[in-house]
N, C-alpha and C positions, 0 to 999 in steps of 0.2 A: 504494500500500500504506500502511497506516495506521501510523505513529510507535507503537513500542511504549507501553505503560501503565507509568508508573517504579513502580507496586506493583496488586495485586489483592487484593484481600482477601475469604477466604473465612470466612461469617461474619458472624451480625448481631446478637449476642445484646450483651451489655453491654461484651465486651471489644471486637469490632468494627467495635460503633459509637463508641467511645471511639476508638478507631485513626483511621477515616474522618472524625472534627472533625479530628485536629490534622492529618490531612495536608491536608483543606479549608482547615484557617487557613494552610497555607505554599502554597499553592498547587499541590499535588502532582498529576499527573494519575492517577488511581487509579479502580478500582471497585470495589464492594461488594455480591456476592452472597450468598446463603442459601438451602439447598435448601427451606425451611419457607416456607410461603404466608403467614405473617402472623408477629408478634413473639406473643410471651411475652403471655398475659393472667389466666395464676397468678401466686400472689405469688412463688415459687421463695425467689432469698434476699431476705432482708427487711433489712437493716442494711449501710449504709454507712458507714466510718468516715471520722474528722478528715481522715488524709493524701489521702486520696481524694475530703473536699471542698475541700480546700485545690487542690489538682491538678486540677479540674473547671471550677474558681471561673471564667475567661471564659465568663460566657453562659451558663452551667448551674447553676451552682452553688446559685444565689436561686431558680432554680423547684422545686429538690432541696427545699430547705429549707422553702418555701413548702407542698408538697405533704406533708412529712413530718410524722413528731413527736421534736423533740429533749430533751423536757421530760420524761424517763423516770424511770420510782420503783422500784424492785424490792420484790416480797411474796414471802418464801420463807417454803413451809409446809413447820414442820416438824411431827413427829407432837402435839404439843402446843400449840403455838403459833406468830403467825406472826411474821416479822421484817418491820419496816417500814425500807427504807430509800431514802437519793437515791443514784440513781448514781456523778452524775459531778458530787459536790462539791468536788473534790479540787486545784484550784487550782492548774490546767491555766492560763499566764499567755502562753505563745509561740503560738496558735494560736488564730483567731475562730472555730474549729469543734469548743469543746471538748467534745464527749457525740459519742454514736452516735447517728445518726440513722435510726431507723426510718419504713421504707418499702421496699414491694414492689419485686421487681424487674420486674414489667409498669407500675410508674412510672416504674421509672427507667428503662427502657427506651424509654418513652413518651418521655420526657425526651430524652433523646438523638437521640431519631428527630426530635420536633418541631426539634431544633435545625439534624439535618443539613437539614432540606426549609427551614428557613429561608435555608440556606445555598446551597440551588440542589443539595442532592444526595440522589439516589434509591437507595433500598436495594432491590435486583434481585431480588427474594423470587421462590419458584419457579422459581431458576435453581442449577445442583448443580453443581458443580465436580468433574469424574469422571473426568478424569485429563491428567497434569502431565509436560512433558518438557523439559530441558535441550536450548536449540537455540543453543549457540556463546554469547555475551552475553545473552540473553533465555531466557526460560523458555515455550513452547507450550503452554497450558492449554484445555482443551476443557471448555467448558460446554453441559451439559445443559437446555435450559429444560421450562417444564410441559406443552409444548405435543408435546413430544419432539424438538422441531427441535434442532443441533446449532450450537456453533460456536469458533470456532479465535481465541484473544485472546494474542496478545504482552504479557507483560511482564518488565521487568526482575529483582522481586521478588513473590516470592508469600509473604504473614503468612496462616499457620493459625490461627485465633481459631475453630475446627471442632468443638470438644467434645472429649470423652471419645474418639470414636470419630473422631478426623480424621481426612480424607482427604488432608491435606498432609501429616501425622506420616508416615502409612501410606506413600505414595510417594516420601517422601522418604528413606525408610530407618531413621529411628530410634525406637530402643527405647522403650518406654514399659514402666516394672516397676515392680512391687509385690504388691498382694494386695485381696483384698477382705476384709469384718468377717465375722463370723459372724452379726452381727443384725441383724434389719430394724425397720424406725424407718416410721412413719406419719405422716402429714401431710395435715393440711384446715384449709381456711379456711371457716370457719362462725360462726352466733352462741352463746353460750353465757351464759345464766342462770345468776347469782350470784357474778356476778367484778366486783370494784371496779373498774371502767375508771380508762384513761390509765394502767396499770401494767404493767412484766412478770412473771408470777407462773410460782414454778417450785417443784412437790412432790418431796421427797425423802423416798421410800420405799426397801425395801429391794427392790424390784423395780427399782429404777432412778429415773430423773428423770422428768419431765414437764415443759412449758413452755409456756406462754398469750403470744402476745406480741401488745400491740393492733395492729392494721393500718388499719382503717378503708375502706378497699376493696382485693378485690374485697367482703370480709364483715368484722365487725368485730374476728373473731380469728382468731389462726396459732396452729395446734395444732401439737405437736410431741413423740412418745414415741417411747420406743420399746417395742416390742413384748414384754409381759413373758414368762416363761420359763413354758409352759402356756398361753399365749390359744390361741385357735385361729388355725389359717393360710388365716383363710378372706379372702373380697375387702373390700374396705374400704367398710364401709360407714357410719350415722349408727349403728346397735345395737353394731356392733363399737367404734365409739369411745365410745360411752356407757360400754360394758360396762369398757374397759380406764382410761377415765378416774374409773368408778365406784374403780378397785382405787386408784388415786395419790389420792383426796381423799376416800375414803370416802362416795362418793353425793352430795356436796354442793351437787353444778353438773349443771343440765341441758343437752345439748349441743342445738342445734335448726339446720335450713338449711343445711345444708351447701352450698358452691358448689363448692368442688372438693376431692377426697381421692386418694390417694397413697401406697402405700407403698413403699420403698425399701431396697434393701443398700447400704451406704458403703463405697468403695475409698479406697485411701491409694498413688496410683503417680506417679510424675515422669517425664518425660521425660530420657532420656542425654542429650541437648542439646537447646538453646533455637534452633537452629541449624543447619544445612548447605548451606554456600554459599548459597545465593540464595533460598532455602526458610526460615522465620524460623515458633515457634510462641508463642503468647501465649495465655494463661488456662487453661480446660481441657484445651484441645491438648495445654499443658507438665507442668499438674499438677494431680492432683483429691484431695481427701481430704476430712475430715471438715468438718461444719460449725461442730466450735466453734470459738469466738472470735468469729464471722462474718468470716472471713479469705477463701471462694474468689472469691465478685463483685472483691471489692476487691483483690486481689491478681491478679486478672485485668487489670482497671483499669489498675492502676498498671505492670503486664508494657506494656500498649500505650501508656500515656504516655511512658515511657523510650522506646521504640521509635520510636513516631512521629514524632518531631520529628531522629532520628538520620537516619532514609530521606528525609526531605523533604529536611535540608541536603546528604546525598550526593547525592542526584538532581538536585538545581538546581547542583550543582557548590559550595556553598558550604563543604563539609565533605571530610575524607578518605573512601576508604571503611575507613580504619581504625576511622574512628569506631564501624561499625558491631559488631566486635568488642570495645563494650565493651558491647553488650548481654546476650550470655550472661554474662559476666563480673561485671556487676553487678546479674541477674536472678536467676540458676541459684542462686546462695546464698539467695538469697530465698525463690525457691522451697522447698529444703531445710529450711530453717529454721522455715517454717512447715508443710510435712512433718511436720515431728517434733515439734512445737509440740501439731499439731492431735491426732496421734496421742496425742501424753500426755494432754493433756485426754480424748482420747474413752477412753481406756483408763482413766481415775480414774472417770470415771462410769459406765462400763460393763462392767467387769470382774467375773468369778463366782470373782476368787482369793476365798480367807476372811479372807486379811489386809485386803488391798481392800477387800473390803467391809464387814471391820467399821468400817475405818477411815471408810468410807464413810456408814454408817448409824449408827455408835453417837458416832465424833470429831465428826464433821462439821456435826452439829446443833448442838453444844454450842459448837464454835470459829466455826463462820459469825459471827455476830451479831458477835464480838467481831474476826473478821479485818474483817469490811464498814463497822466502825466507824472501822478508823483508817484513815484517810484516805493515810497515806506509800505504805503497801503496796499501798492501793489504785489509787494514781496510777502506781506505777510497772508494775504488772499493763496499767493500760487504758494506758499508752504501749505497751506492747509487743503488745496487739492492736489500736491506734486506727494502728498501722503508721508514727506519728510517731517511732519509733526508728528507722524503718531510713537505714542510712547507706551511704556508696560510696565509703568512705575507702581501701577498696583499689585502685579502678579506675586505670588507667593516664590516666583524662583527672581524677584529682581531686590535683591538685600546691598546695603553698605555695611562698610565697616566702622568702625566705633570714631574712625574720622572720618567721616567722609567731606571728599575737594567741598572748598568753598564755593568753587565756578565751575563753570564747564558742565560737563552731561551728568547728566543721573542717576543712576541704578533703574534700566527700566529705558530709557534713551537709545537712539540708535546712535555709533558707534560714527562719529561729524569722522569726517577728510581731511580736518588740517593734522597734523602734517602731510598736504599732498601725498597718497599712496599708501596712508594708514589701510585705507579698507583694502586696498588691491592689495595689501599685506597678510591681512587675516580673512582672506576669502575661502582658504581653504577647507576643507569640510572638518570639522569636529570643535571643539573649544579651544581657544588661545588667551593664556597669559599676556598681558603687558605689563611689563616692568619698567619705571622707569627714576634715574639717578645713577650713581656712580656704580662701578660692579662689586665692590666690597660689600654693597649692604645687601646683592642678593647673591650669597655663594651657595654655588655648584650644592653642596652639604646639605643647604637649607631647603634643597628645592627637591632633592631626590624622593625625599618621603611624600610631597606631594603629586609628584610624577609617578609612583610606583603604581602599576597595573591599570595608568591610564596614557601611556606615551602613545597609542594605537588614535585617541582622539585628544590629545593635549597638548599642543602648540604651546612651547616657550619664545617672546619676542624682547629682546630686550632693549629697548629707546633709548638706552643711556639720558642725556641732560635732554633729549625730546621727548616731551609728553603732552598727551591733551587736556593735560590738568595743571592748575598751578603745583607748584612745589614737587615734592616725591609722591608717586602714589603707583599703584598698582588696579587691575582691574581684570575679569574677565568677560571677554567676547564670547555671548552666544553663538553660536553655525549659521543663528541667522542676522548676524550682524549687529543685534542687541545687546547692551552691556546689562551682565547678569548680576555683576559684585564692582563697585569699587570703593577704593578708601585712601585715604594718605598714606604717608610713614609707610618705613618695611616690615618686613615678616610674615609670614608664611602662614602663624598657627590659625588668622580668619579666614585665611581662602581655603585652608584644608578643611574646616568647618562647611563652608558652602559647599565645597564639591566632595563631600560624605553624603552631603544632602541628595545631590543633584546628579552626580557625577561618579556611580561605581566601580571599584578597581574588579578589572579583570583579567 
């Protein structure tokens, strides 16, 4: 009889394959199915942010970038005139991925797939995950393949990365609430006449927004409306988008080739937990809502980075499985957060109140120009949807030490970039020490008993007089880029305290 599988994943889309790298880098024995015959070849979401390339960055990250555009302008028309401005001037100084990076999600997807097959791992496409049963330690999961043959796979854990409509959520009992919008929103990738490339351009009428975002393949642009109040509810075609793009720019831009169109309703629902016992859900499965910010890819993403590297140390025995319970813990508020985040944004730009909307059409031209100019407000807006804020300063595994820095990150922080090359230094899979101060105050002696029966996942780095903290201190780097422990002064005996906790010798 075959050794169970320490995880399954059902699941291929962005959040998925995000999942099946990092359990491939710890050596996890896992697979990776999807009821769909082939990946994503619409652009779906188009914008990946900083924390998400920062968290990518082994192996991914440089063809992300390669393939994208991070050199973005914004043109907002308004009924008069337009505003010309740069994004992301703003002097973003802890992070080598300061702008959003535009690119499809059938790139990025692309991206991720090429990485797993370099990796020696096959994504099971045409194989459906149809139903899941608790058997003692292991979980019975029955796959469906395309062929209609049947079959019976052990594992320990099953991660839903299943969409809107999982089938792990569904069987494993929990709720998923919310609501849907009232309005529908349209979407194509096509070419279009008389739009300054290498820009995002976005009309604000009193019918709502518009937005042009360049893509470059599958077509040269992402359309994106919504649907104004009197168009007709007919199929989406190039006349219909002509017709509705004609009302947002007053005839200006000819729409031509379309490669793929779409229209859509947006929900705003979360999942009750991220969680139940052996059953774990990430991206869509946990939470869907609108697209502003471009928050769902990437918040998907980074659901299965936190994840991944917690299942691999439990399953190899190097972790508790308490670990595992700081996943909802330090996911589920995230999720919320950006719940309610997305909702206000969609509700400013699409609401029929009359205060709304005059605020909308009559303020909103007049203050843009002058909010997009200053740069403070504008930095702190794109931290909180480049998801470089988010923090896990409440989790049960983010502790300081009895000094902890005056300045600087956290406990519970992601783990900033000055000194240039900090992160691309502890990217590597497992936990890593920084040290930093003279090397008298951390000898070889002192560190052994810490290191013993964890050098397989414990990075020692020592920064000598560079650190990201004032004075002497020390710290340790979660796998996912998080700082788990820091504190001033040396020695050894509170980090060996944390990592008894966190971190078992094997």
């Amino acid at each position: 009889m075959k050794a169970p599988l320490d995880v399954l994943v059902a699941g291929a889309g962005p959040t998925g394959l995000a999942l099946a790298a990092q359990l491939r880098t710890y050596g996890t024995t896992f697979r990776i199915v999807d009821r769909s015959l082939d990946r994503a070849h619409e652009s779906r979401a188009l914008a990946i942010q900083p924390r998400t390339l920062e968290a990518l960055a082994p192996g991914v990250t440089d063809e992300l970038v390669a393939r994208g555009n991070p050199a973005m302008q914004l043109r907002m028309h308004l009924p008069h005139r337009v505003v010309r401005m740069q994004l992301f001037d703003i002097g973003l100084t802890d992070t080598a991925y300061p702008f959003l990076l535009l690119l499809s999600q059938a790139e990025t997807e692309s991206v991720l797939a090429e990485h797993l097959r370099g990796q020696d791992v096959d994504v099971e496409r045409g194989t459906e995950l149809h139903r899941m049963e608790r058997t003692g330690s292991t979980v019975t999961c029955r796959l469906r393949h395309g062929d209609g043959t049947e079959e019976s796979v052990e594992a320990t854990y099953v991660v839903g990365c299943d969409g809107a409509h999982s089938t792990v959520r569904a069987q494993a009992g929990i709720g998923f609430e919310g609501y849907a919008y009232p309005q529908t929103f349209l979407l194509a990738d096509l070419e279009v006449d008389g739009l300054e490339p290498g820009a995002v351009h976005t009309s604000l009428t009193g019918a709502g927004m518009q937005f042009f975002f360049p893509l470059g393949s599958p077509a040269t642009w992402r359309l994106l409306a919504m649907r104004p109040p009197g168009a007709p509810d007919t199929e989406v075609d190039l006349r219909l988008l002509q017709e509705i793009t004609d009302r947002y720019t007053s005839g200006r831009l000819a729409l031509r080739d379309p490669v793929w169109t779409t229209d859509f309703r947006l929900h705003n629902r979360g999942a009750a937990h991220h969680r139940s016992g052996p059953f774990f859900l990430a991206g869509d499965a946990a939470h869907i809502h609108s697209p502003a910010g471009a928050q769902v890819m990437n918040t998907g993403i980074q659901d299965a980075l936190n994840l991944g590297w917690k299942l691999a140390l439990v399953c190899q025995g190097h972790a508790p499985e308490e670990l595992l319970e700081t996943y909802e813990a330090e996911r589920a508020p995230v999720g919320r957060s950006v719940l309610r985040f997305t909702d206000r944004a969609f509700a400013l730009g699409t609401s029929g109140n009359p205060v709304i909307r005059l605020a909308r059409n009559r303020l909103a031209p007049r203050l843009a120009p002058l909010a997009l100019r200053a740069t403070g407000p504008r930095g702190r807006v794109f931290r909180t949807v480049s998801e470089l804020g988010i923090h896990y300063r409440r989790s049960l595994a983010s502790a300081s030490g009895s000094r902890p820095p005056g300045r600087g990150p956290r406990a519970g922080d992601r783990l900033p970039d000055p000194p240039r090359g900090l992160q691309a230094r502890t990217a590597g899979p497992g936990w890593h020490l920084l040290l930093a101060g003279p090397q008298h105050l951390w000898p070889d002696g002192q560190l052994a008993p810490v290191l013993a029966g964890r050098a397989a996942v414990l990075t020692v780095h020592r920064l000598g007089e560079q650190s990201p903290w004032p004075g002497v201190a020390h710290g340790l780097v979660r796998p996912d880029g998080y700082l788990g422990y820091v504190a001033r002064g040396a020695g050894a005996d509170a980090v060996s305290v944390y990592l008894d906790r966190w971190l078992r010798r094997v």
